[in-house]
DRENGULUM-163163 format. One line per field, with one value per residue: residue in three letters; residue number from 1; x, y negated, z negated of N, C-alpha, C in turn. Coordinates in steps of 0.02 Angstrom, whole numbers, plus 32768, in hexadecimal, padded with zeros to 4 digits. Atoms other than C-alpha are relative to their C-alpha. Layout:
REM residues N
residuo <- (ALA,...)
num <- (NUM,...)
nc1 <- (X,...)
nc2 <- (Y,...)
nc3 <- (Z,...)
cac1 <- (X,...)
cac2 <- (Y,...)
cac3 <- (Z,...)
cc1 <- (X,...)
cc2 <- (Y,...)
cc3 <- (Z,...)
This chain:
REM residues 254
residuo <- (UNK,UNK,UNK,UNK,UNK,UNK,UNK,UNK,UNK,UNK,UNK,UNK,UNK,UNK,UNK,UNK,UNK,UNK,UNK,UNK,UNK,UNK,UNK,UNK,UNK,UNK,UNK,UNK,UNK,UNK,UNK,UNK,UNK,UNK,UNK,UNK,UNK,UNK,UNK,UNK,UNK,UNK,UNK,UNK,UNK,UNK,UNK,UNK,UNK,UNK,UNK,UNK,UNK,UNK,UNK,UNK,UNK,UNK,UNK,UNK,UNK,UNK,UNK,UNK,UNK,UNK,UNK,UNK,UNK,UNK,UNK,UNK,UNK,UNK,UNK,UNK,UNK,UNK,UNK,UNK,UNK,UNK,UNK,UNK,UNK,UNK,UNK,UNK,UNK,UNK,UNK,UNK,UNK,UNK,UNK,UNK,UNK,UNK,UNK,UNK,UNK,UNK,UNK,UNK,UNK,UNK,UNK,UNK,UNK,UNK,UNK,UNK,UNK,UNK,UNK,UNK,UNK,UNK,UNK,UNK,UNK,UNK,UNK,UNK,UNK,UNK,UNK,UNK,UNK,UNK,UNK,UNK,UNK,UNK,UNK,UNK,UNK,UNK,UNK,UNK,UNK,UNK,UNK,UNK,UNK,UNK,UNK,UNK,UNK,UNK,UNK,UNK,UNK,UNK,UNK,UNK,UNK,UNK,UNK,UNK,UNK,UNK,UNK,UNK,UNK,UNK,UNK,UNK,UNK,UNK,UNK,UNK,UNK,UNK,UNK,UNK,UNK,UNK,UNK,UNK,UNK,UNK,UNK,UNK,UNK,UNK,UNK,UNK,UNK,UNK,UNK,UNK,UNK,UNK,UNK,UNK,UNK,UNK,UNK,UNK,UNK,UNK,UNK,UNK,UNK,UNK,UNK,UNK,UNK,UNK,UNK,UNK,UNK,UNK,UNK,UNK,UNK,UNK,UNK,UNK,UNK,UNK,UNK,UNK,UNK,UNK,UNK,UNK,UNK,UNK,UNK,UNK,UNK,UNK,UNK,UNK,UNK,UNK,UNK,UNK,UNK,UNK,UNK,UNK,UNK,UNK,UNK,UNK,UNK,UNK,UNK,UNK,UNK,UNK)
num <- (1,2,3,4,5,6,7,8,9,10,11,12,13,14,15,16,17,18,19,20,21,22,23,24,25,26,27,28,29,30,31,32,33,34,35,36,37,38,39,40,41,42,43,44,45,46,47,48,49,50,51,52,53,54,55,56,57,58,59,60,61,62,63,64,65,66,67,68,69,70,71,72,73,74,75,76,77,78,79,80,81,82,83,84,85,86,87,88,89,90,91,92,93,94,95,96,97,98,99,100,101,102,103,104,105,106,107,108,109,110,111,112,113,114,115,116,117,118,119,120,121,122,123,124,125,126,127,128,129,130,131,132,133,134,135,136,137,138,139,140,141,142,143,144,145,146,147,148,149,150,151,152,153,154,155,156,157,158,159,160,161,162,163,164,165,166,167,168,169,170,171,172,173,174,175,176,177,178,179,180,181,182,183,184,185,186,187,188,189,190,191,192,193,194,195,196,197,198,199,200,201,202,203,204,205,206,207,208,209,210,211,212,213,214,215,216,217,218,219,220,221,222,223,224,225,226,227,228,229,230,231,232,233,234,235,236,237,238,239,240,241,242,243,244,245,246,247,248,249,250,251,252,253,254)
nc1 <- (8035,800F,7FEF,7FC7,8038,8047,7FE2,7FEE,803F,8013,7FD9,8007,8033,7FFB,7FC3,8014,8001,800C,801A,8047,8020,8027,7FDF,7FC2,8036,8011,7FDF,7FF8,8060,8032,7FED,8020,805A,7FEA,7FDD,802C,8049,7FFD,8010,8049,8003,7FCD,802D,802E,7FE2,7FFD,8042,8017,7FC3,7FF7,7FC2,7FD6,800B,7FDA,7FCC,8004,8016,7FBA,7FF4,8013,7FED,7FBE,7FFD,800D,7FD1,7FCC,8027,7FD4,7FBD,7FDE,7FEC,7FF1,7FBF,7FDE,7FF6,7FBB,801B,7FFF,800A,8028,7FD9,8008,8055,7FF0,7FC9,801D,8019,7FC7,7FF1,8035,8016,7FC5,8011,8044,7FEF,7FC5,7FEC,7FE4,7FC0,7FE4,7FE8,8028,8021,8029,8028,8015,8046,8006,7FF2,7FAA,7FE4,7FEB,7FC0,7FC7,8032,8023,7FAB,7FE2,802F,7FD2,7FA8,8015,8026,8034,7FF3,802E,801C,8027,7FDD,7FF8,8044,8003,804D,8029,802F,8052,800A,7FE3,7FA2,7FDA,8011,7FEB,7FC2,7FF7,800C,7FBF,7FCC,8024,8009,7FAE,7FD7,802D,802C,8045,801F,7FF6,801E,8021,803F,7FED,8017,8031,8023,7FE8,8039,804B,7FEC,8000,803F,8030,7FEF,800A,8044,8006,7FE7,803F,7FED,7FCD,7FB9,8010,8002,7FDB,7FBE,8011,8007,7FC8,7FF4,802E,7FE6,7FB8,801C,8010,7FBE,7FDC,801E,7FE9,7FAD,7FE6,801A,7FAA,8004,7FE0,8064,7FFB,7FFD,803C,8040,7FF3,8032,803D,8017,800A,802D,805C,8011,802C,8043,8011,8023,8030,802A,800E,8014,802A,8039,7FFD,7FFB,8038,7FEA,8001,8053,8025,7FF6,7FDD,8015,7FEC,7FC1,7FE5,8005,7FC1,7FA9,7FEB,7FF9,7FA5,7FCD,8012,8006,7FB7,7FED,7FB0,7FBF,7FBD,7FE3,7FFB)
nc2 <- (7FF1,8001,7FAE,7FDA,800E,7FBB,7FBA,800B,7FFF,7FC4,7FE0,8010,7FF2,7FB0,7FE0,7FD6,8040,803B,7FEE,7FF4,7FD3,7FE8,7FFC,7FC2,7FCA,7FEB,7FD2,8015,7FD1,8022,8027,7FF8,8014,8046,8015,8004,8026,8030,8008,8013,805E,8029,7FF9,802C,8039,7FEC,8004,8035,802D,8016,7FE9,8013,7FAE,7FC7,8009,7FE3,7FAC,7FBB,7FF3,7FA7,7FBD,7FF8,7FF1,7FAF,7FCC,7FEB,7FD8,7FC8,7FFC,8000,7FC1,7FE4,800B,7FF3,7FB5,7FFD,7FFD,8015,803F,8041,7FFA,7FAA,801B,8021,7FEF,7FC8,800C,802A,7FC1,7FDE,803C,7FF3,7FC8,8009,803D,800B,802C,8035,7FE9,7FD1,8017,7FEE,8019,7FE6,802D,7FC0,7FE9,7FDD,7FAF,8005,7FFC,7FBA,7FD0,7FF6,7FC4,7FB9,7FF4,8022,7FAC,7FBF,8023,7FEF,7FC5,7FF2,7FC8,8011,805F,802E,800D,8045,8031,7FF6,7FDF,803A,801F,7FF0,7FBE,7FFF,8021,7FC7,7FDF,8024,7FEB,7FB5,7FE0,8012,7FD1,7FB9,802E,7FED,7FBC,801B,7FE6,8030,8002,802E,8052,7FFF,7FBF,7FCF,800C,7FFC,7FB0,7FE6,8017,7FC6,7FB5,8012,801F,7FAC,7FDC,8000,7FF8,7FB7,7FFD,7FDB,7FEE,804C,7FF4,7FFD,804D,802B,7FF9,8021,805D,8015,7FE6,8032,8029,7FF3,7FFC,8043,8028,7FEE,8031,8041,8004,7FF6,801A,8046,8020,7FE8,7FE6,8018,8049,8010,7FF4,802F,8047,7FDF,8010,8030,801F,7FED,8036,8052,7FEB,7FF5,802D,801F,7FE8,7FF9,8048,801E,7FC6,801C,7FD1,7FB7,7FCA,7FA4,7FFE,800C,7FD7,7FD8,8033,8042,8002,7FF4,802D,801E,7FDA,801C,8053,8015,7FFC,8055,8026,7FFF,7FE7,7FFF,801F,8022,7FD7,7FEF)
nc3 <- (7FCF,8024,8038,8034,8050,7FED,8002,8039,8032,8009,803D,8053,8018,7FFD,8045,8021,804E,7FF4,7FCC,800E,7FFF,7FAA,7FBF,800F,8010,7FC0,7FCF,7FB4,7FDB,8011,7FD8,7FC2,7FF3,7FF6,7FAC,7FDD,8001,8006,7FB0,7FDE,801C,7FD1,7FAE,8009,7FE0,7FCA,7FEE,8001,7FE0,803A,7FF8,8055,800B,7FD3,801E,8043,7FF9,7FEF,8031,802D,7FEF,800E,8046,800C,7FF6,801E,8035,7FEF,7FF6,8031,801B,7FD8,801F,8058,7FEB,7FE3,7FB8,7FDA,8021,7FC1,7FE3,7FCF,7FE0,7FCB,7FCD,7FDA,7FD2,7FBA,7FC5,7FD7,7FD2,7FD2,7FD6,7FF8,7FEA,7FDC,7FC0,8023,803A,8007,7FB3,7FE4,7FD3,7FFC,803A,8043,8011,8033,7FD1,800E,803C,8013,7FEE,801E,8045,7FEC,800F,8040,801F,8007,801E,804E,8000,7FD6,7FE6,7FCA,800B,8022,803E,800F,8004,8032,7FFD,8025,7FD5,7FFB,7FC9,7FB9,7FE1,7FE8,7FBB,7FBD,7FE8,7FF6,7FA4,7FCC,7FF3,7FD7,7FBB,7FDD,7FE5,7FCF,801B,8011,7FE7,7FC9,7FDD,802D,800B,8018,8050,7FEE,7FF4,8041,8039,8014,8017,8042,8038,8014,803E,8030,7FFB,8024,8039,8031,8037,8011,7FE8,7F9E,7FF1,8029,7FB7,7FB5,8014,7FDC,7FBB,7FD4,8013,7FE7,7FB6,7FF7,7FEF,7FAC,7FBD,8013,7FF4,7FC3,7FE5,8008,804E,802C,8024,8044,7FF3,7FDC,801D,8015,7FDF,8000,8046,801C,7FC5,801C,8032,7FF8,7FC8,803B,802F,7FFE,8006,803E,7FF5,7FDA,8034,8043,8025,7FE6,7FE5,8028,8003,7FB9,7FDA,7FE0,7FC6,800E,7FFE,7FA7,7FD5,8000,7FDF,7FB9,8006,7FFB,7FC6,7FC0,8016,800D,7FBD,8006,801A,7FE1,8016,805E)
cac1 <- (CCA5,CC12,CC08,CC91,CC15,CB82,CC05,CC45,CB88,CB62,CBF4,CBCE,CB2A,CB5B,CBE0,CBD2,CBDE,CBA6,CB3F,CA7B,CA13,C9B6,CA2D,CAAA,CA17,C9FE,CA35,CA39,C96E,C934,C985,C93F,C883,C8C1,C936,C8A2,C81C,C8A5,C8C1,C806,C808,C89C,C81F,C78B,C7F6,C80A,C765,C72B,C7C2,C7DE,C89B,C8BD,C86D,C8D4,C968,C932,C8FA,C9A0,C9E7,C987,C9B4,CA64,CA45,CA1E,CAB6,CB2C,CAC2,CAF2,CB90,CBCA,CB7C,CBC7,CC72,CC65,CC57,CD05,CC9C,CCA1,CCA5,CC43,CCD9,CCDF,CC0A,CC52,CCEC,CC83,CC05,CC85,CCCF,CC2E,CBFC,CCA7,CC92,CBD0,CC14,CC96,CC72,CC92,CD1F,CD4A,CD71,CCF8,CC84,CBD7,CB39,CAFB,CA53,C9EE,CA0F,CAD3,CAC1,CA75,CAFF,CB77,CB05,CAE7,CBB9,CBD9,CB51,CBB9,CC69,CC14,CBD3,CB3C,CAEB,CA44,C9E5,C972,CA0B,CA2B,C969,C954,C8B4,C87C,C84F,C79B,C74E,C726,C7D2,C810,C7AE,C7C2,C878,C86C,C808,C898,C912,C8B1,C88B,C95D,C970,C8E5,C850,C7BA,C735,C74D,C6C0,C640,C5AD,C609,C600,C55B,C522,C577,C50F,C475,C4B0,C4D5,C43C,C3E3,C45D,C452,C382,C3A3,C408,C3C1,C41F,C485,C532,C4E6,C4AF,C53B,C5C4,C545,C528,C5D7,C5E9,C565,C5D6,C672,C61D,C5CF,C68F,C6DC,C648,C66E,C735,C700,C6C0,C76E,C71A,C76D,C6DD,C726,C710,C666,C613,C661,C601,C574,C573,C57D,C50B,C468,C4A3,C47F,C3E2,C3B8,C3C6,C37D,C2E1,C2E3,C2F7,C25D,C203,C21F,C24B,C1C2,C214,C210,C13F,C11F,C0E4,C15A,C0FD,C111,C1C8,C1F1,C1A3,C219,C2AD,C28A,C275,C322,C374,C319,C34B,C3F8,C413,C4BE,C550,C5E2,C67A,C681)
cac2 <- (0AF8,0B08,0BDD,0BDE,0B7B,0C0D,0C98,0C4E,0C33,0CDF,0D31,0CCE,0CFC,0DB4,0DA4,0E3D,0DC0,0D2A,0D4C,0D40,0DBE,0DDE,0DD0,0E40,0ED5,0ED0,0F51,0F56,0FC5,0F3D,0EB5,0EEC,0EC4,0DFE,0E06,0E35,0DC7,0D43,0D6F,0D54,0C9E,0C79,0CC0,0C64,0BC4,0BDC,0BE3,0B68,0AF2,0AC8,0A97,0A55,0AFC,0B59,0B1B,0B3C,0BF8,0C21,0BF7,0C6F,0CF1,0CBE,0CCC,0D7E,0DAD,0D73,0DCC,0E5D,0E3E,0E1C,0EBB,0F17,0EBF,0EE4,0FA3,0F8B,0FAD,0F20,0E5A,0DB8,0DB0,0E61,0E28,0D9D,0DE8,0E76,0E22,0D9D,0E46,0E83,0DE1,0DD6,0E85,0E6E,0DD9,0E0F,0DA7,0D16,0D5F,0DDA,0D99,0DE8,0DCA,0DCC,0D66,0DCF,0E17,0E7C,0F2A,0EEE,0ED4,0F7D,0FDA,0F82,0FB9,1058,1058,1021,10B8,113A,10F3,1112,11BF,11B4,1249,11F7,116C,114E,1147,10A9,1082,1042,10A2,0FFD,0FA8,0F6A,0FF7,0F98,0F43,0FFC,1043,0FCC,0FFA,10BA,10A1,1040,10A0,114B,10D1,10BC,1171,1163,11BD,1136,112A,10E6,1055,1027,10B6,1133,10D5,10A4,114E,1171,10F8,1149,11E9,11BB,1158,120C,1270,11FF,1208,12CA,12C1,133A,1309,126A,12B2,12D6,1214,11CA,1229,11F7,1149,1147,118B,1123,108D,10BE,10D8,1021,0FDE,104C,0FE4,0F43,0F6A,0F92,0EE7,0E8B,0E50,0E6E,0ED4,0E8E,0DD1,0DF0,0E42,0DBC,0D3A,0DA9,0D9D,0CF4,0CC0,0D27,0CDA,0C2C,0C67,0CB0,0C1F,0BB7,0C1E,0C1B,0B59,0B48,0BC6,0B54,0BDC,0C64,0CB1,0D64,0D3D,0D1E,0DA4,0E02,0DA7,0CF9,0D2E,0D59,0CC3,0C57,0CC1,0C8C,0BD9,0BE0,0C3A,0B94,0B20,0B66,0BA9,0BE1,0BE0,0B7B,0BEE,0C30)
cac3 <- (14C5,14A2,1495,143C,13B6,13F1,13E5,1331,12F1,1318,12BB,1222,122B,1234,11A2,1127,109B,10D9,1152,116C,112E,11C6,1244,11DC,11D5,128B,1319,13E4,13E6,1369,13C3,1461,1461,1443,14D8,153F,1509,150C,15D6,15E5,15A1,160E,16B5,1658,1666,1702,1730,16E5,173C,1691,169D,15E0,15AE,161B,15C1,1530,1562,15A5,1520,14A8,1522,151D,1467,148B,14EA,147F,13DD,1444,1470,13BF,137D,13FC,13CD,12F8,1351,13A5,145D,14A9,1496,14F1,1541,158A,15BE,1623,167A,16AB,16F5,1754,17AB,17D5,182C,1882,18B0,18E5,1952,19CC,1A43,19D7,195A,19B9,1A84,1AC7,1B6A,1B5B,1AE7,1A4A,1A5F,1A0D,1A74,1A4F,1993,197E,19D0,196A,18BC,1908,1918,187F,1831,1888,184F,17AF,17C6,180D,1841,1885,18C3,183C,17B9,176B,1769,16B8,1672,1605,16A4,16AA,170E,179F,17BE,17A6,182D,18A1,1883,1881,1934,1982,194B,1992,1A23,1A4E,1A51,1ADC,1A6E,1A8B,1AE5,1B92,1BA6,1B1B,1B46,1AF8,1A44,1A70,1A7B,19EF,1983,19A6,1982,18E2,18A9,18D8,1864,17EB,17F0,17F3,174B,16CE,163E,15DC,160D,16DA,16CA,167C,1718,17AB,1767,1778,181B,1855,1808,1861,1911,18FC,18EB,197F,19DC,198A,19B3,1A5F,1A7B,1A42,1992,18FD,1897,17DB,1819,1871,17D7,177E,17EF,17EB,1732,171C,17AC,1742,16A1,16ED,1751,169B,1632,169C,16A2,15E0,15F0,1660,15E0,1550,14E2,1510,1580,1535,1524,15DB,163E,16AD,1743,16FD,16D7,1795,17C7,175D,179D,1853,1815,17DC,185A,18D6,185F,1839,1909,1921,18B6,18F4,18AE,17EB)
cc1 <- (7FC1,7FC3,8019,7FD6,7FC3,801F,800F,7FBB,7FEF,8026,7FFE,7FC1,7FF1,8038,7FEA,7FDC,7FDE,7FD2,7FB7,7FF3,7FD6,8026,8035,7FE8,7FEE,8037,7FE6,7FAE,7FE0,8005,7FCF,7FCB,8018,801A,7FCA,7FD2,803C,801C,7FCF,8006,803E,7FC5,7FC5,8014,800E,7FD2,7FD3,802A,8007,804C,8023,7FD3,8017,8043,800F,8002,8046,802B,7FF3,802B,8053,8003,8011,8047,804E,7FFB,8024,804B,802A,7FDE,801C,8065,801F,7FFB,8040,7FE9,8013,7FF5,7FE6,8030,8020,7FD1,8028,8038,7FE3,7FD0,8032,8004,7FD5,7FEE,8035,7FDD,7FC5,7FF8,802B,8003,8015,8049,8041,802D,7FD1,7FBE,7FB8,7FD4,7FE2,7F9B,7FE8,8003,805A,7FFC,7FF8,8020,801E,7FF2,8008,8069,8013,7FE4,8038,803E,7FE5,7FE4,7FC9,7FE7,7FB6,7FF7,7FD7,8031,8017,7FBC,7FDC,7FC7,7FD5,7FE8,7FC8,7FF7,7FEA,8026,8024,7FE0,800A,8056,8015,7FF6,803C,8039,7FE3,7FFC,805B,7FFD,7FCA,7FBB,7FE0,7FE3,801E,7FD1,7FD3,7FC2,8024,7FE6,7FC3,7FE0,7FFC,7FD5,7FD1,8001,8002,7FDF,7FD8,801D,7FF9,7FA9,7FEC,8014,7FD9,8018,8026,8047,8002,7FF5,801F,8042,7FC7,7FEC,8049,8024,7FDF,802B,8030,7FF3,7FE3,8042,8025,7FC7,8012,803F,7FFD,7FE0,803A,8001,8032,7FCF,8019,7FDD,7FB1,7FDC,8021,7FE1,7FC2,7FE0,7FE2,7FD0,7FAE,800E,7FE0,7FC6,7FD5,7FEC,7FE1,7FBC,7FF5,7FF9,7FB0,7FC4,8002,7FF6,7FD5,8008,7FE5,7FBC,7FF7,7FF6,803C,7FFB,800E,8056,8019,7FEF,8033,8048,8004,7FF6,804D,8027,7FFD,8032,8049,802C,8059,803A,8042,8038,8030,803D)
cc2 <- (8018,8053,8013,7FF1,803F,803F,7FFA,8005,8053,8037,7FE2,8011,8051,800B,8034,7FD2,7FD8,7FE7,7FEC,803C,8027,8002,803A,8044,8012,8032,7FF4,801B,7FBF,7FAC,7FF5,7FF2,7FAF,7FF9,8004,7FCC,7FA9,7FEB,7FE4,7FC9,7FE3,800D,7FC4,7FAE,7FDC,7FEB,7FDB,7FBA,7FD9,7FF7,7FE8,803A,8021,7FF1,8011,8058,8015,7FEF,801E,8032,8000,801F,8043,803E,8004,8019,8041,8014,800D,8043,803D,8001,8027,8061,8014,8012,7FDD,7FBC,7FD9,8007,8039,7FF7,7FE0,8009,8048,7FE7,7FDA,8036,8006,7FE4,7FF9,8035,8000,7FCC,7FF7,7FDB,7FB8,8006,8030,7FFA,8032,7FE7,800D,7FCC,8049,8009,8023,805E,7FED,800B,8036,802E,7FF4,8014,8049,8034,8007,804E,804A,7FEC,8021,8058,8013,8034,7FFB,7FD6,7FF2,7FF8,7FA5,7FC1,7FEA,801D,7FBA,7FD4,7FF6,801E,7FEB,7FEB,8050,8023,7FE9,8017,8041,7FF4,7FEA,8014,8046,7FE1,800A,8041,800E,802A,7FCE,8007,7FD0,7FBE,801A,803B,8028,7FF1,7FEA,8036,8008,7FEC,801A,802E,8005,7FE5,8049,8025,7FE4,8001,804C,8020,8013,7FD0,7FAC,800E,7FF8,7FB9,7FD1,8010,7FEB,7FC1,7FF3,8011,7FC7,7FAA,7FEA,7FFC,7FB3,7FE9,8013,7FC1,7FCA,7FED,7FFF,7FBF,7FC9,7FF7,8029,800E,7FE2,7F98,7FEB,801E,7FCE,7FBE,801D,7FDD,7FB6,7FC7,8018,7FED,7FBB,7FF6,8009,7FBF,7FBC,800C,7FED,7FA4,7FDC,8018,7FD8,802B,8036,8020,804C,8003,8007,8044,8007,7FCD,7FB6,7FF4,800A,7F9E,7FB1,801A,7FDE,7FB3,7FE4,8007,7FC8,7FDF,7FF5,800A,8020,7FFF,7FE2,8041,8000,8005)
cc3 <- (7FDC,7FFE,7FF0,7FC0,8005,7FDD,7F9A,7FD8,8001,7FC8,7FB5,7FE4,7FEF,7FD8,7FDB,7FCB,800D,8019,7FF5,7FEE,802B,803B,7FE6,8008,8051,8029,8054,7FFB,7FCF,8013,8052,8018,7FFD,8042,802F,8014,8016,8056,801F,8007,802B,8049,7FE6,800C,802D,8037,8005,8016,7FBE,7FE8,7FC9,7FDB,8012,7FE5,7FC6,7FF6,8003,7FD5,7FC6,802C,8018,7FC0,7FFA,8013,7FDB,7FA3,8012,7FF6,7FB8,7FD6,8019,7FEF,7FA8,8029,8014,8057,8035,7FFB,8020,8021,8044,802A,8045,803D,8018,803C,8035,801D,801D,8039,8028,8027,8034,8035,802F,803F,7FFF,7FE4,8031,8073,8032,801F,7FDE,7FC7,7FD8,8023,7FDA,800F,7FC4,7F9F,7FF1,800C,7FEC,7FBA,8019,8001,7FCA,7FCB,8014,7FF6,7FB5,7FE9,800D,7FFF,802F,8004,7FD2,7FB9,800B,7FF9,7FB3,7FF4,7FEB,8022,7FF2,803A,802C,801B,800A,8034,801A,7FFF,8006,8056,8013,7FF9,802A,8044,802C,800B,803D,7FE9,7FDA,803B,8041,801A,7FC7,8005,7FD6,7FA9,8006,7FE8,7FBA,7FC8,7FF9,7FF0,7FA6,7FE1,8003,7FCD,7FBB,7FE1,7FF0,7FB9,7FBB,7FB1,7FDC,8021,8051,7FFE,8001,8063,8031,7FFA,801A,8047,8032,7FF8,8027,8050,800E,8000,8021,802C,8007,8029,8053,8026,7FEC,7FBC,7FCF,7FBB,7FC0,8004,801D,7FC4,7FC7,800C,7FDE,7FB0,7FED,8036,7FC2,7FDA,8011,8022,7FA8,7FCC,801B,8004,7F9F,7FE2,801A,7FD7,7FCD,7FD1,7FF0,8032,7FF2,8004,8036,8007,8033,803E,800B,8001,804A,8016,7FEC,8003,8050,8007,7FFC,8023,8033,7FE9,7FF7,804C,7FE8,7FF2,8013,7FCB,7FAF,7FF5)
């Protein structure tokens, strides 16, 4: 099969003796920045409906989990094998209405009560445990609010975060200091993705559009500039910004 050839290349490449030099020198924290970037490139794949790139991607980030796995194994921890019969359970478990004879279609209320199960089985002791910190920070807010949200501590209809925004562009305007600018920047950050959250979106995916909507607004401005951009006036630059936004209208979905 062919991760038993994956699982075999990896252990030869992690021989003491035998081994690569770079793969033998590595650990799970210097491992870890790869696994990430090589998540991205599986979403970027994605994105771009790029589906012989997307084969390729998830295979790096297979690469990655059984990198793990096997240094996890020369530890005596835990083996690919352990990886995959953990998750199977989980998904069983996570599934009882499939696996398990049980009435009912999965939603997303349902899956987090059986997470939220699964957390206190484990020891638990609140709702924001089990929130990794390494999240990008607005995927993790959006999941702090909706957890605070279940226990029923949110705003009841969008004015409230509303409000809230303005409140927070004033403190951060009152901010004497780098440290006062730095916490109501982020306050002000966090109050923009309760609003976001309270409109359905999913705030990581919309400043994700966002992003890549003003890059292409951007370089087509720098296109239309024939490389003087940066010279124009300010004025000239606006006015090829709302050329592009015409020209580009609407993004169909990033």
């Amino acid at each position: 099969m062919s991760i038993d050839r994956l699982l075999s290349i990896m252990a030869t490449l992690r021989d003491p003796e035998h081994g690569c030099e770079w793969d033998r020198a590595q650990n799970f924290a210097s491992i870890a920045p790869y696994t990430v970037e090589e998540a991205y490139e599986v979403l970027d794949a994605i994105e771009r409906n790029n589906l012989s790139d997307l084969r390729g991607e998830l295979g790096d980030l297979l690469l990655q989990v059984v990198f793990h796995a096997r240094m996890a194994e020369e530890l005596g921890a835990f083996s690919f094998a352990d990886v995959a019969e953990a998750i199977a359970d989980k998904m069983e478990a996570r599934h009882p209405h499939i696996f398990g004879g049980q009435d009912g279609a999965m939603t997303e209320t349902r899956w987090e009560e059986l997470k939220a199960a699964e957390r206190e089985a484990a020891g638990s002791k609140s709702v924001m445990d089990g929130l990794a910190a390494a999240l990008p920070a607005a995927m993790r807010a959006g999941k702090i609010q909706k957890r605070a949200a279940r226990d029923g501590f949110d705003w009841p209809d969008r004015d409230g975060p509303s409000a809230k925004i303005l409140e927070e562009i004033e403190e951060l305007a009152a901010a004497e200091n780098d440290d006062e600018r730095e916490d109501e920047a982020g306050d002000l950050l966090f109050a923009a993705i309760n609003l976001v959250r309270k409109y359905g979106v999913e705030p990581e995916a919309a400043l994700r559009r966002a992003n890549s909507k003003f890059e292409t607004r951007y370089r087509a401005m720098e296109e239309a500039a024939e490389g003087r951009f940066a010279d124009l006036h300010l004025d000239e630059q606006e006015r090829l910004w709302l050329e592009a936004k015409a020209s580009l209208g609407k993004p169909s979905a990033l």
